[in-house]
C-alpha positions as CSV (number, residue, x, y, z in Angstrom):
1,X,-13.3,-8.2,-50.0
2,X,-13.4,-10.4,-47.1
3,X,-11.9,-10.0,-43.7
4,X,-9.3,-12.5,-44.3
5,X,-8.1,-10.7,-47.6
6,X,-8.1,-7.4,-45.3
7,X,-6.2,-9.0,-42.7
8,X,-3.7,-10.1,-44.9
9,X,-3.2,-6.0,-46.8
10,X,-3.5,-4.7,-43.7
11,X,-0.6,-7.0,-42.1
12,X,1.0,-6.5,-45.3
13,X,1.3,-3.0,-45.3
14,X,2.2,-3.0,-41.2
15,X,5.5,-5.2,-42.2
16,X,6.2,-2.9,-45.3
17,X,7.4,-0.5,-42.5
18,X,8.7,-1.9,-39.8
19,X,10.7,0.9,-37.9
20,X,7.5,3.0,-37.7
21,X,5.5,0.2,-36.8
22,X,7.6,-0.1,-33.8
23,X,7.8,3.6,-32.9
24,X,4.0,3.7,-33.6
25,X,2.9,1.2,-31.4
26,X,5.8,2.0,-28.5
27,X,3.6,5.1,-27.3
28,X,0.4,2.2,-26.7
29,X,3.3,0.2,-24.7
30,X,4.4,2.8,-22.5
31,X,1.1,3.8,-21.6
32,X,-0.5,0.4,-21.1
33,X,2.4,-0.8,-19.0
34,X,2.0,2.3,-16.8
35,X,-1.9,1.8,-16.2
36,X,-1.0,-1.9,-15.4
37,X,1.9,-1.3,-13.5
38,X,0.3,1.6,-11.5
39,X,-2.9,-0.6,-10.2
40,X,-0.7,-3.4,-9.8
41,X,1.2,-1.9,-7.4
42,X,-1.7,0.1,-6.0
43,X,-3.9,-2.6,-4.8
44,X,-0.3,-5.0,-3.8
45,X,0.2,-2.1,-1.1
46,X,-3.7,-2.3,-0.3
47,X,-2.9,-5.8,0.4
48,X,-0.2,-5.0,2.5
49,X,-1.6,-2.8,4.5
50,X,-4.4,-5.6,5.2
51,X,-1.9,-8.3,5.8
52,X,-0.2,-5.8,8.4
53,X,-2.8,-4.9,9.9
54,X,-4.5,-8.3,10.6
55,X,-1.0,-9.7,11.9
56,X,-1.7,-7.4,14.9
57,X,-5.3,-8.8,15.3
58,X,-8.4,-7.4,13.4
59,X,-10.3,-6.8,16.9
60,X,-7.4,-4.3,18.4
61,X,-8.7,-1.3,19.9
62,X,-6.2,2.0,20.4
63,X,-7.4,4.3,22.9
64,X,-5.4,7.8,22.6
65,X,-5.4,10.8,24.0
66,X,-7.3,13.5,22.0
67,X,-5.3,16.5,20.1
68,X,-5.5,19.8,22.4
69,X,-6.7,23.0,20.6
70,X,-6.4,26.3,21.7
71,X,-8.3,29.2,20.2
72,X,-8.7,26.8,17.5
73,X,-5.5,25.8,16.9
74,X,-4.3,21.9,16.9
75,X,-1.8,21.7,19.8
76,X,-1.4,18.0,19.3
77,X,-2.0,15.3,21.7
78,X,1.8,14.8,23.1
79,X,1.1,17.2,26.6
80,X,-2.1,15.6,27.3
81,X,-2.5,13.9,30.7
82,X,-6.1,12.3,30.2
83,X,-5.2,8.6,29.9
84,X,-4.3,7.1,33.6
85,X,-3.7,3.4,34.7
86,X,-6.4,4.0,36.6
87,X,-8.5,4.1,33.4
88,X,-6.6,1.1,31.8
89,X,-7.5,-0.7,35.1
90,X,-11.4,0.2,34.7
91,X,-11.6,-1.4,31.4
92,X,-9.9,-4.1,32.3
93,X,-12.5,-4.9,35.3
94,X,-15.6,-3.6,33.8
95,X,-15.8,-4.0,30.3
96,X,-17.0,-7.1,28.8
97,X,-16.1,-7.2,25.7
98,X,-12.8,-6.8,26.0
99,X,-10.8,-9.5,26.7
100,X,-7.2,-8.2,27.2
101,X,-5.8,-4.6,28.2
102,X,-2.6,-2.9,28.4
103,X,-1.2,0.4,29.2
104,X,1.5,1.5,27.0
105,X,3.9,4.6,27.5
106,X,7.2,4.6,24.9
107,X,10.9,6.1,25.0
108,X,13.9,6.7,22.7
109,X,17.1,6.8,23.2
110,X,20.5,5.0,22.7
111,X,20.9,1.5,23.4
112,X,24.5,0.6,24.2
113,X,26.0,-2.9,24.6
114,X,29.5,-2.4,25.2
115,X,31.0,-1.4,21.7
116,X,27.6,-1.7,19.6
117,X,25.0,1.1,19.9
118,X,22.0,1.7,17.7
119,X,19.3,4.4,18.4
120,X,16.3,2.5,19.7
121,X,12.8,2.8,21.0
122,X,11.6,1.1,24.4
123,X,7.8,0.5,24.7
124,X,6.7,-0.1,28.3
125,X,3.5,-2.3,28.5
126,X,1.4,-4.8,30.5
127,X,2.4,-8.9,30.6
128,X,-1.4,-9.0,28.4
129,X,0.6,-6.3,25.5
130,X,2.2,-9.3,23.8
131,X,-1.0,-11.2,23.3
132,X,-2.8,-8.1,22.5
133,X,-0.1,-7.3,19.4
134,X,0.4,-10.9,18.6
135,X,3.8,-10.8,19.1
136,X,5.9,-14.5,20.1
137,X,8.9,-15.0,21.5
138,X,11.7,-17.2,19.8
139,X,13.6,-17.3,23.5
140,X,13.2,-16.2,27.0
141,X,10.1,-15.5,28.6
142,X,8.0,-12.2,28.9
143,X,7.8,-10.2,32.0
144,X,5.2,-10.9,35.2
145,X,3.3,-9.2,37.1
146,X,5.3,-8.8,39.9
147,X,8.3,-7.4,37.4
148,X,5.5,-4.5,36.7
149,X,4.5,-4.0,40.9
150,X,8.5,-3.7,41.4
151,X,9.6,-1.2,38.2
152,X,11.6,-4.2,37.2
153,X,14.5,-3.8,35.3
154,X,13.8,-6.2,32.4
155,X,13.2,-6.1,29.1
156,X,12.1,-8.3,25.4
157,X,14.2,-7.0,22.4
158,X,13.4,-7.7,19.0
159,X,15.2,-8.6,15.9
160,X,16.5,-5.9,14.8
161,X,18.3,-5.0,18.0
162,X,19.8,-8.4,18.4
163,X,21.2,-7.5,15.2
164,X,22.3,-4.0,16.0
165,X,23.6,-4.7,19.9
166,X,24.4,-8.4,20.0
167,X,25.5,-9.2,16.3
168,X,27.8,-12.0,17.6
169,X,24.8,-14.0,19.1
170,X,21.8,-13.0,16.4
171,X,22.8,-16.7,15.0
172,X,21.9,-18.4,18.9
173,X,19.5,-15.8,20.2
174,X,19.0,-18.0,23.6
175,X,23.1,-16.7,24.9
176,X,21.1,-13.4,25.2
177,X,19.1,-14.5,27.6
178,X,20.1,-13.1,30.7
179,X,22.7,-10.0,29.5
180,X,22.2,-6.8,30.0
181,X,21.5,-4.0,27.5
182,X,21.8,-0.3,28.6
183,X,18.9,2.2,27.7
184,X,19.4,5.7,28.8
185,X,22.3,4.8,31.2
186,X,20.3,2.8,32.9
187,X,20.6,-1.2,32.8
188,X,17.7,-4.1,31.7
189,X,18.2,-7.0,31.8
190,X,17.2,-9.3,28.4
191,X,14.6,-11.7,29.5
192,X,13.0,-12.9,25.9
193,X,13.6,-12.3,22.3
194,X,10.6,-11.3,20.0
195,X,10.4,-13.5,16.4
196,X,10.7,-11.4,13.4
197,X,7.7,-9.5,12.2
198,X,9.6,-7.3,9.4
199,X,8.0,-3.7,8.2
200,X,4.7,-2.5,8.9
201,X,2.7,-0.8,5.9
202,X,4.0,2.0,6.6
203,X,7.9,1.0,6.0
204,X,8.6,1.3,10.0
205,X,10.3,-1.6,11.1
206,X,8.7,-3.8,13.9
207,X,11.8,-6.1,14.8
208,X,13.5,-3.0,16.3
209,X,11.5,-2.6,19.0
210,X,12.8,-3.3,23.3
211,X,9.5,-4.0,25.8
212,X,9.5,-3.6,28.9
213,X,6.8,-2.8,32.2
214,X,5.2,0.2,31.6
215,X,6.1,0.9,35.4
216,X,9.7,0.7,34.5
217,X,9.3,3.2,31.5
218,X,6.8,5.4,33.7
219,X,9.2,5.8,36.3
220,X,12.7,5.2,35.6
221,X,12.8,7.0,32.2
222,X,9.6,9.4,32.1
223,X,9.4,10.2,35.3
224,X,5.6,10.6,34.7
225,X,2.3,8.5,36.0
226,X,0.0,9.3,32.9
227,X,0.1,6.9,29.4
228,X,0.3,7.6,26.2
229,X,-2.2,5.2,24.9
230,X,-4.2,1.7,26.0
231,X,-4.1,-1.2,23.5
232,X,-7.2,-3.3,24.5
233,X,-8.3,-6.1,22.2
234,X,-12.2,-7.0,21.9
235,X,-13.1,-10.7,22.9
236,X,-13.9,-11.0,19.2
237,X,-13.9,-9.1,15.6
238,X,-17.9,-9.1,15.7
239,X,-18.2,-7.3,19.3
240,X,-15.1,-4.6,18.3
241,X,-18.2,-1.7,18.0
242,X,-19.8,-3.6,21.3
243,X,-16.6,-2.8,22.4
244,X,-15.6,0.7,21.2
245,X,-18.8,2.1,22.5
246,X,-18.4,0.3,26.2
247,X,-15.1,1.9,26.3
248,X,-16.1,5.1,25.5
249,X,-18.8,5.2,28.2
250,X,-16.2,4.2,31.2
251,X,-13.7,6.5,29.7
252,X,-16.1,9.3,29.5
253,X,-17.4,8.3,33.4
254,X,-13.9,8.0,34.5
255,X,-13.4,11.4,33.1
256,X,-16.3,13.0,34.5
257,X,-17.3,14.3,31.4
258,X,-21.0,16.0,31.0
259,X,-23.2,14.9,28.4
260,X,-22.1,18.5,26.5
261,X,-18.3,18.4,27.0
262,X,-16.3,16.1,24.0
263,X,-14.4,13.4,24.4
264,X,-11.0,14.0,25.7
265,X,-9.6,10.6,24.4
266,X,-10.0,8.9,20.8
267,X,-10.8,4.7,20.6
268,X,-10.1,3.6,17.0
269,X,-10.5,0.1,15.6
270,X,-7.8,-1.5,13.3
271,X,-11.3,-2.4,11.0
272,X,-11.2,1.7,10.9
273,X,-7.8,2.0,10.5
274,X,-7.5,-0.6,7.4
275,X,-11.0,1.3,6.0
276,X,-9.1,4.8,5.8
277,X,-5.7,3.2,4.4
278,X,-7.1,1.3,2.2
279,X,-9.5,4.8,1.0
280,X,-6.0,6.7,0.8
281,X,-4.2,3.9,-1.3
282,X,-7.3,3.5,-3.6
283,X,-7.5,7.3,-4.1
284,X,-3.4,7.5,-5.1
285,X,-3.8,4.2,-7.0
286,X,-6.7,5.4,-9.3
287,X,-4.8,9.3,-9.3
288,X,-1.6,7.2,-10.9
289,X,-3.3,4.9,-13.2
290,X,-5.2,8.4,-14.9
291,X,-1.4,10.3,-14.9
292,X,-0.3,6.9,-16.9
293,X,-3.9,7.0,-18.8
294,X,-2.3,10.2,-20.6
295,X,0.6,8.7,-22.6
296,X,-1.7,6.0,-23.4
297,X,-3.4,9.1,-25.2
298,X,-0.6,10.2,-26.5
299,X,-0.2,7.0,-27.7
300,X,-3.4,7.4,-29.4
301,X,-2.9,10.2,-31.3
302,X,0.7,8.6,-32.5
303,X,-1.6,6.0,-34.5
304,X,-3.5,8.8,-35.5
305,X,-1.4,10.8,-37.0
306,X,0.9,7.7,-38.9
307,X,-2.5,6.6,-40.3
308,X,-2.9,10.1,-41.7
309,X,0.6,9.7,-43.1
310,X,-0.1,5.8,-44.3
311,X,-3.3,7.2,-46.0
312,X,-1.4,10.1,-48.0
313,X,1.7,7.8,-49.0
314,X,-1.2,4.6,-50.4
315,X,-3.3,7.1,-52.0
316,X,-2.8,5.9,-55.8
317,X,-3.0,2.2,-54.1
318,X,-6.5,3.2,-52.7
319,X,-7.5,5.0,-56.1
320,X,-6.3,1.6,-57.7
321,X,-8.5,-0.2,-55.3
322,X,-11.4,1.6,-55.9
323,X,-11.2,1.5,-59.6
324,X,-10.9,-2.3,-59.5
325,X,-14.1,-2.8,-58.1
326,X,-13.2,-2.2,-53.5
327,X,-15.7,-0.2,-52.0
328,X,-15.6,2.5,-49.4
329,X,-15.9,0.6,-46.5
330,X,-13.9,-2.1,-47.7
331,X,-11.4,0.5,-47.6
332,X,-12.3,2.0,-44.4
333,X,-12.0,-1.5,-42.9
334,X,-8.4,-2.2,-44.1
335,X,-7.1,1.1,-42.5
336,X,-9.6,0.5,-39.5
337,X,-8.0,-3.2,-39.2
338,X,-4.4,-1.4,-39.7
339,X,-4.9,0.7,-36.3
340,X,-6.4,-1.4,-34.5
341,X,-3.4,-4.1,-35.1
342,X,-0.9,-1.6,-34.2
343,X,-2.9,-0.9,-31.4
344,X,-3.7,-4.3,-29.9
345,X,0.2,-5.5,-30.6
346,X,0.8,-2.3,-28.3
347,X,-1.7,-3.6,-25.9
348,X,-0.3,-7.1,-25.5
349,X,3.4,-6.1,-25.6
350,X,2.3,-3.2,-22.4
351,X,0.7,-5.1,-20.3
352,X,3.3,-8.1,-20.6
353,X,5.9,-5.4,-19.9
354,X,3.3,-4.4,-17.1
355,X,3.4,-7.4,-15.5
356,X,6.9,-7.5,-15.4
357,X,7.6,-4.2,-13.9
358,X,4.8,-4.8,-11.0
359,X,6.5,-8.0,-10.1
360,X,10.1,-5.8,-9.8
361,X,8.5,-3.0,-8.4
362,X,6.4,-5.3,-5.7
363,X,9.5,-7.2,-5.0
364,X,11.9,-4.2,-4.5
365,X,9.1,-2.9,-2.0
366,X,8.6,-6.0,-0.1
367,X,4.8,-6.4,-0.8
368,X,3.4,-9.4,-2.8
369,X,2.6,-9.5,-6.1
370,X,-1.4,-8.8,-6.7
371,X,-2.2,-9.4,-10.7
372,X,-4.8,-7.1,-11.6
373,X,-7.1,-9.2,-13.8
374,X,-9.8,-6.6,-14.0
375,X,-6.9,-4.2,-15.4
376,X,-5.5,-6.4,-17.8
377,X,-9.1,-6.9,-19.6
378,X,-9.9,-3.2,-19.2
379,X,-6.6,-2.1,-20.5
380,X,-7.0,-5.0,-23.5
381,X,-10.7,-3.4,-24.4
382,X,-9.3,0.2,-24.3
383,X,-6.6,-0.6,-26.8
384,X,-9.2,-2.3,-29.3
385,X,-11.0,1.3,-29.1
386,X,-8.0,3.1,-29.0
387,X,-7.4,1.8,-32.3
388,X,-10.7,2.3,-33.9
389,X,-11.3,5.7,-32.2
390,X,-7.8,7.2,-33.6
391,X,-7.6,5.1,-36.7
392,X,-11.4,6.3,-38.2
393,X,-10.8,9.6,-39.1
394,X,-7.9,8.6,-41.5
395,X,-9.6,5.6,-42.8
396,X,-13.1,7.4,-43.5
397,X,-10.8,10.0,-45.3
398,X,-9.2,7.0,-47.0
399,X,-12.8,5.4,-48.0
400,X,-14.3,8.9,-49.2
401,X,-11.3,9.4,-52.0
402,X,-12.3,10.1,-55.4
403,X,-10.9,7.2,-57.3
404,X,-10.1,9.0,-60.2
405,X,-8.0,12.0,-58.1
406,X,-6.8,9.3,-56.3
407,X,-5.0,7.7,-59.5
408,X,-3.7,11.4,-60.4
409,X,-2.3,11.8,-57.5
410,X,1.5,12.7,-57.1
């Protein structure tokens, strides 16, 4: 018998039964829709991450103070005085590879204009920090130097603050220009409004954000003259480990470190940064895919074990085969053909489904929509051997009937 008169049983018998066709092959659909919508989704946040992190420039450098430890206990770095302007002021001179530097020092607390108040976090930084994050301004102008020499009272709000303090000017953002917003019972005045960079990878937003000159945070709100952190960004993306490593060595000289004491400060690279997201995201994406691999097993063994019933229900139709002249493996390939029909249909209708659910899911999220290609092929192969690996068994039991207790059989 030929393939085309196999193909033609084997469909045959598939439409004979149509509702357990369908409950058959819907254990294939769930589990291919959950590989593809799991990596789908998986490498759409690795994406993310890498769009998020190159909108704040792929040669930014984050120096921070290190974690304390104390008998070998993590302390956590938020009492550590090790980072000085001072320092932020050697780099700036001396290192060069670096082309921009600011100190940065940060607050929270209420921000009140008159009846609207939002809780809100004021970032103090240099007049070089918006270059150096790659943020613009829509309206206004950013601070000057001589704001940061006199602890001026000014300040660059973003989006979502308009939105939260000044809802009945986010339409005509230049009327803020000029009012006054107060943090912490004390008054800034608005000078600039950032443009809208939405959520970071992490789901923080980066519109609600209110800059000001680190001076101003330092001593109006903190009351204290050491930083939290110094954003520097490297002339370019090729020199970032040029730059890293100058860094370290005028920190560690600044410090007056010896060559057996640690560093007392971490410098970390967004390259870094991405590298280790983009290792966590992998890791999760390839955990969920395996947890979904499992009910494409399942699925498996549901073609399995209706094959086992097919077999039992057609065996006088085998034993009449056989005595008209089919041979074994004619009948091993119908029942092989049978599963691997149901299992490919499976295949087709999950990853379409897939597809579907990835584009929801990455929509809902806010991430764009990455089609895994490699995915779709691997999940389309695995269903072809999901079909013959379950469906042999019942189909070699099938071929090695006896046609004559086949024919006797009740």
């Amino acid at each position: 018998m030929n393939i085309a008169n196999l193909l033609k049983v084997a469909i045959d018998a598939i439409l004979r039964n149509k509702t357990r066709t369908l409950l058959t092959i819907l254990g294939v659909v769930i589990g291919i829709a959950s590989v593809i919508a799991m990596v789908s989704i998986g490498q759409s946040s690795q994406q993310s991450i890498t769009e998020q992190v190159s909108s704040m420039g792929t040669n930014l450098i984050m120096v921070m103070r290190a974690n304390q430890r104390r008998g070998g206990v993590n302390m956590g770095a938020d009492n550590v005085q090790t980072l000085t302007v001072s320092d932020a002021e050697r780099i700036k001179k001396e290192a060069k590879y670096v082309s921009y530097v600011s100190p940065l020092v940060s607050a929270s607390g209420q921000v009140i204009n008159g009846n609207n108040n939002a809780l809100g976090s004021l970032q103090g930084g240099s007049v070089d920090l918006l270059k150096i994050r790659k943020l613009d301004l829509v309206a206004g102008s950013n601070f000057t130097e001589d704001d940061v020499a006199r602890y001026s009272k000014v300040c660059i709000i973003g989006q979502t603050v308009v939105k939260n303090i000044f809802p009945e000017d986010s339409t005509n953002v230049e009327d803020i220009i000029g009012k006054d917003i107060k943090f912490k019972n004390v008054l800034l005045k608005v000078i600039g409004v950032l443009d809208s960079k939405g959520s970071n990878s992490m789901g923080q937003d980066q519109d609600d954000i209110i800059i000001a000159p680190y001076t101003t945070v330092q001593k109006r709100f903190l009351g204290t003259d050491y930083l939290q952190m110094i954003y520097c960004s490297a002339s370019s993306e090729e020199v970032a480990d040029a730059a890293v490593l100058e860094i370290s060595l005028l920190l560690r000289e600044c410090h007056k470190l010896s060559d057996y004491q640690n560093d007392d400060f971490e410098v970390r690279t967004q390259s870094e940064m991405l590298s280790m997201m983009n290792s966590m995201t992998g890791t999760l994406t390839y955990l969920l895919a395996a947890i979904a691999s499992i009910s494409l097993l399942v699925g498996g063994i549901g073609i399995m074990n209706i094959m086992y019933v097919t077999v039992t229900e057609r065996t006088k139709e085998i034993g009449l085969r056989m005595a008209i002249g089919a041979r074994g493996k004619d009948i091993l390939m119908q029942f092989l053909i049978e599963s691997a029909i149901l299992s490919l249909v499976g295949g087709v209708i999950g990853i379409i489904i897939g597809l579907v659910l990835s584009y929801v899911g990455t929509s809902l999220l806010g991430m764009p929509f990455v089609v895994s290609y490699s995915s779709i092929v691997i999940s389309f192969i695995v269903c072809a051997a999901t079909g013959v690996f379950f469906g042999w068994y019942p189909a070699k039991k099938a071929a090695n009937m006896d046609p004559i207790t086949a024919l006797r059989y009740e």
